[in-house]
C-alpha positions as CSV (number, residue, x, y, z in Angstrom):
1,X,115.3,127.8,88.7
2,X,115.3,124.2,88.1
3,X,111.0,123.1,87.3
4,X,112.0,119.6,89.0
5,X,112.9,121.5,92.1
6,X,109.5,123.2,92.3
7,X,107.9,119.2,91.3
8,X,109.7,117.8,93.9
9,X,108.3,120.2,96.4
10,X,104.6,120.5,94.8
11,X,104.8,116.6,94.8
12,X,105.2,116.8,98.5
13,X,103.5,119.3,99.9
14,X,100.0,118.7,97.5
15,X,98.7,115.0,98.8
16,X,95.8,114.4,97.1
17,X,93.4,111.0,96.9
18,X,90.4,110.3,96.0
19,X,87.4,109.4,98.5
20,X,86.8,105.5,99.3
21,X,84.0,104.0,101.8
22,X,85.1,105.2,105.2
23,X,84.4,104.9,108.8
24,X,84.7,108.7,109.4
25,X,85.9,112.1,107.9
26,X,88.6,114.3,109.7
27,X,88.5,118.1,109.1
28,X,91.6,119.4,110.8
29,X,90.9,122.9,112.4
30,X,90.7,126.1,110.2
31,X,88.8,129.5,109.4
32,X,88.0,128.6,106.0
33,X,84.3,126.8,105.3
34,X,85.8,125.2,102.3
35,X,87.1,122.1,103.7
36,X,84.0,121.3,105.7
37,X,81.3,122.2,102.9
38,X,83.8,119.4,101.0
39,X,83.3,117.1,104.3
40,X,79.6,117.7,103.9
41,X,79.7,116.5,100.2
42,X,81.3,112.9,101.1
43,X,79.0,112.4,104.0
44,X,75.8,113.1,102.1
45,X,76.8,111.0,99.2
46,X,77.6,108.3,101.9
47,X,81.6,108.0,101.9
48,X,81.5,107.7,105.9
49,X,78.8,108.0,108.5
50,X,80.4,110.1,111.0
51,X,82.5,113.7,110.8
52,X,84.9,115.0,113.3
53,X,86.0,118.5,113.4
54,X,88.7,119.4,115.4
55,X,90.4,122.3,116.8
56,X,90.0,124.8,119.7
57,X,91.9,128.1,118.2
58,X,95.6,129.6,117.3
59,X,97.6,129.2,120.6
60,X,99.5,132.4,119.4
61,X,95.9,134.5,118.7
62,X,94.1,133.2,122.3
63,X,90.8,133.3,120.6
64,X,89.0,132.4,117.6
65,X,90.0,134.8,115.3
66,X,86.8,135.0,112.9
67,X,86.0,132.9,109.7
68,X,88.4,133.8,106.7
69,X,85.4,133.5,103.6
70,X,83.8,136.1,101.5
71,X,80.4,135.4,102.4
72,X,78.3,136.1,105.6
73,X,76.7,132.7,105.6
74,X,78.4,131.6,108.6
75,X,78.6,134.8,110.8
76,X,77.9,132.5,114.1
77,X,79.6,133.6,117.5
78,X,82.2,131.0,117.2
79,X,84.5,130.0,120.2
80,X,86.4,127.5,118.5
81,X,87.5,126.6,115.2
82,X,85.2,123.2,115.7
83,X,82.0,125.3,116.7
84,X,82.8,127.0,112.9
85,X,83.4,123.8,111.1
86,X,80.6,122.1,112.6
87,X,78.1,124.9,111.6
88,X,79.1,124.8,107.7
89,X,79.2,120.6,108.0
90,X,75.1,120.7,109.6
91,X,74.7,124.1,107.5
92,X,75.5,121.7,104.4
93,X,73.6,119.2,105.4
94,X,75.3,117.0,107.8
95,X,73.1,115.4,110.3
96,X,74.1,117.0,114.3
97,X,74.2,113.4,115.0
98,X,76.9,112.4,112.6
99,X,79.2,115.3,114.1
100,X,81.6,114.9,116.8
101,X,83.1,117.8,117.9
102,X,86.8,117.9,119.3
103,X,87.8,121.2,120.7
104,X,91.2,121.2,122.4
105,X,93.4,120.6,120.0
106,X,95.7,123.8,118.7
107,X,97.8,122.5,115.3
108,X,98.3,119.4,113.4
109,X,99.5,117.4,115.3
110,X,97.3,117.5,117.9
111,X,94.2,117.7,116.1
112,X,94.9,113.9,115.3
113,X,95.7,113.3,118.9
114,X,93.0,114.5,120.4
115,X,90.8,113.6,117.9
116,X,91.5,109.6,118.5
117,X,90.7,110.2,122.4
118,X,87.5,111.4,121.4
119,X,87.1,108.4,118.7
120,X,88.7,106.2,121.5
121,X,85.8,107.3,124.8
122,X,82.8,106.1,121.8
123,X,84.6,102.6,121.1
124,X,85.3,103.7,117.9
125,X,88.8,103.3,116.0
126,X,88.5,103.7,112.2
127,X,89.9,101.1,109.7
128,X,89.7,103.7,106.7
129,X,89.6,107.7,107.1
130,X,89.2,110.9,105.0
131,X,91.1,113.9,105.8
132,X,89.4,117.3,104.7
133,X,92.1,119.5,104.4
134,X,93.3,122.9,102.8
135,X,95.6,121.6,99.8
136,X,98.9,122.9,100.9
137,X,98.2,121.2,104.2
138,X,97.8,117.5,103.1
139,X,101.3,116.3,103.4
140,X,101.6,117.6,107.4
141,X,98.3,116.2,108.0
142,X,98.7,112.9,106.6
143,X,101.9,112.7,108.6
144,X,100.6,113.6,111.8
145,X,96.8,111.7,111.5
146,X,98.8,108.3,110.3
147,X,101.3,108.8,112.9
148,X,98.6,108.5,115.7
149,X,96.4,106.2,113.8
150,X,99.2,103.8,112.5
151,X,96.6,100.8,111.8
152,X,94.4,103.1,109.9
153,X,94.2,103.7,105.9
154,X,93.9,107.2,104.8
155,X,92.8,109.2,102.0
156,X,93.5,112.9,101.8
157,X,90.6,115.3,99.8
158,X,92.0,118.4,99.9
159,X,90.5,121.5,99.3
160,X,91.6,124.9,97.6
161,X,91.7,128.3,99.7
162,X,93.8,130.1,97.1
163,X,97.3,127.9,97.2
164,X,97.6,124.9,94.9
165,X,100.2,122.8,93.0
166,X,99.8,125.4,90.2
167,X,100.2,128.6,91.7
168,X,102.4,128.6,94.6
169,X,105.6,129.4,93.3
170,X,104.4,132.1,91.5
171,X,104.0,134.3,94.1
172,X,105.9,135.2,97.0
173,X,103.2,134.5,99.9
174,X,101.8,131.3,98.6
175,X,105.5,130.3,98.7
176,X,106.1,131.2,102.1
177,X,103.0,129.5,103.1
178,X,104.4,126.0,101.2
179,X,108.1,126.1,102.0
180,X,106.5,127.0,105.8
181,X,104.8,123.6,105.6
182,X,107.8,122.0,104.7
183,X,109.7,123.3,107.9
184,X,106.5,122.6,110.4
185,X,106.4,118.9,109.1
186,X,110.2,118.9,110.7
187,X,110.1,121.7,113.5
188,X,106.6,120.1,114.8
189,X,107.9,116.6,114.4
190,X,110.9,117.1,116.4
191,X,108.7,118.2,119.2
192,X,106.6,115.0,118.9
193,X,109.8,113.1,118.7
194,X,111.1,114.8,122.1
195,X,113.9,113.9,123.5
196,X,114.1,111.2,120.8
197,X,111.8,109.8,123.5
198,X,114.1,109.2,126.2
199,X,116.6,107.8,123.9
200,X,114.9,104.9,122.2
201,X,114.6,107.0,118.7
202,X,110.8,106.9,118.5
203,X,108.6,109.6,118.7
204,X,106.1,109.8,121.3
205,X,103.2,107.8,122.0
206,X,100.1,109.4,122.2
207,X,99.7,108.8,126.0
208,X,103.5,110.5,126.2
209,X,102.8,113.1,124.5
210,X,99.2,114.5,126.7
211,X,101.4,113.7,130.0
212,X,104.1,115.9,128.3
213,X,101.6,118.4,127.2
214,X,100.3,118.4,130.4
215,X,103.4,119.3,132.1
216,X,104.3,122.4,129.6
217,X,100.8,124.2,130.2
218,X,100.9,123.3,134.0
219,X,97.3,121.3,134.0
């Protein structure tokens, strides 16, 4: 097969930048410690004052499904993926202070949603922002984080958990995991986009989108 096909896609998929002074540090929610031991590294050598883990559990699972690492040095009784991530981040050395723990959200998209209401109830709306994320996930979350922060630069720092630009096309689950990305950043999106929102051809605000939400899971 063509190697500019597999480019086009790596070039994608694999967002990658490199730190600059923020005003906070996202980790989207996962069962891996890597991207939050990374979070850990900016915030002690001072790239942002404040970290925000995010993310209650797989809607499909029900439950936090343990943590996906070889080691045993997080073995906490975890209810959510944000109770995991913010164990590594103070494990690593991250002041409890400078964690803020959002624990609703359950994929992409909504980790950056809810993670701006909980930004939003402290007064606090970022100018610049890191995303911690697992490499092959940096495209989605960069879409869905600048969606609902539109005013708001962003740097990706990705992290490795086995799939990277190199590798994923060599082998037949790393690239069913990528070319999955690829259909969630459009599947996902046409949710958000709803309706076209009633018609206007925008996607949904943020406040559309919780009222919607809402009305789906009945509370």
């Amino acid at each position: 097969m063509n190697q500019r096909f597999f480019k086009n896609i790596t070039d994608f998929v694999f967002a990658q930048d490199e730190p600059q002074q923020s005003d906070v540090i996202f980790i989207p929610g996962n069962r891996y410690p890597q991207m939050a031991e990374h979070a850990a590294k900016l915030w002690r050598e001072g790239f942002a004052p404040i970290t925000v883990p995010s993310g209650k559990f797989s809607i499909t699972a029900g439950r936090f499904e343990g943590v996906l690492c070889e080691t045993d040095r997080y073995s906490g009784d975890y209810a959510t993926e944000a109770d995991f991530l913010a164990d590594v981040l103070v494990s690593n050395g991250v002041s409890p202070n400078a964690v803020l723990k959002e624990q609703e959200a359950t994929f992409t998209y909504e980790n950056a949603v809810y993670s701006r209401q909980l930004l939003e109830s402290r007064g606090i709306m970022p100018k610049r922002a890191i995303i911690c994320c697992q490499a092959y996930h940096a495209r989605r979350c960069r879409m869905y984080y600048q969606l609902v922060f539109p005013d708001t630069d962003f740097y990706v720092c990705p992290s490795d958990t086995g799939i990277n630009r190199e590798n994923w096309y060599l082998d037949e689950k790393k690239a069913a995991m990528v070319l999955g990305e690829i259909e969630r950043c459009g599947s996902q999106f046409a949710m958000i986009w709803e309706d076209a929102a009633d018609q206007e051809c925008r996607p949904l605000t943020m406040e559309e989108y919780l009222e919607r939400r809402k009305k789906r899971i009945g509370k």
